[in-house]
N, C-alpha and C positions, 0 to 999 in steps of 0.2 A: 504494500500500500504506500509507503510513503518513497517508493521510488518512484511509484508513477506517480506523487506528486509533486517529485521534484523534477520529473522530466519536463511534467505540465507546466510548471512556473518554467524552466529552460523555456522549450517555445516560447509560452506566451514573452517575454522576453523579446524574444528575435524579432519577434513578429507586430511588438508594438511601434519600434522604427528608432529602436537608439542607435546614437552614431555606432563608428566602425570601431572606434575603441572599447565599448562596454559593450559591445556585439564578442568581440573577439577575448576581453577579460573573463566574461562569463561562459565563455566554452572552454576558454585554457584551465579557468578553477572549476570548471565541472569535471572537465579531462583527468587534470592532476589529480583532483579527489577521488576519481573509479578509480584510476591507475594506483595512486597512493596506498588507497583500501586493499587491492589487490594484493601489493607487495606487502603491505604490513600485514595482511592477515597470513602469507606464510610464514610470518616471525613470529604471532601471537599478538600484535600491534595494529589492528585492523582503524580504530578510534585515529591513534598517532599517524597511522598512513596516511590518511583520508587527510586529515588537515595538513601537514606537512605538503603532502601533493597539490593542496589547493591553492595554498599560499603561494609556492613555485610555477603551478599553471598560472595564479589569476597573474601575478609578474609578469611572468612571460607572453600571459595573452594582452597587456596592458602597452608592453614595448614591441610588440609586431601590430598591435591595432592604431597603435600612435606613429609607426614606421606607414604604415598603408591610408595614414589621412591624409599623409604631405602628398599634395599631389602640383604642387608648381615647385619651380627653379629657379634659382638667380643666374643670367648669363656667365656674369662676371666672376663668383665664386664660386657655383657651383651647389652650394646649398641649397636643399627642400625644406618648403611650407606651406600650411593647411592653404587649401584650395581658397579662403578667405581673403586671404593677403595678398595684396595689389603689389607694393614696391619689397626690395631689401632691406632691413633694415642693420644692414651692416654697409651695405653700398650708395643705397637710394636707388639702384635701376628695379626698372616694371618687370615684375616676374614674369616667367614665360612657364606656357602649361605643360605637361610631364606629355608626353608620347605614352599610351599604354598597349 
């Protein structure tokens, strides 16, 4: 029971339209939490698994969902930023948009 209702809050999640970063936080600490569970329950640490895991997925899904928001460039240096941002703010030149 209460996995299907943690998968129900996953969806519902996805599907109410947050951005890419807490789209991708909440699948890496869902991830890391199974995964975690998994290895801790071979140790007798199924509790310790599950959180350890999550804490290291939700990171990891936090620095790949904030790596896939940048989606413009600066010519000049080469630096990415959120699709928002009009100039650099280390150069001043107008960003230009990522190729994908």
């Amino acid at each position: 029971m209460l996995n299907r209702m943690f998968l129900f809050a996953i969806c519902c999640v996805f599907a109410i339209g947050c951005t890419t970063m807490q789209k991708t936080t909440v699948g890496g600490t869902a991830a890391g939490a199974g995964l975690g569970a998994i290895l801790g329950h071979q140790s007798g640490h199924t509790t310790e698994g599950a959180l350890i895991g999550a804490a290291l997925g939700g990171v990891t899904g936090a620095a790949v969902g904030n790596n896939m928001e940048k989606t413009k460039y600066c010519p000049v240096c080469g630096r990415r930023f959120k699709a928002d941002t009009l100039y650099c703010p280390y150069d001043g030149e107008l960003l230009k948009e990522v190729q994908k």
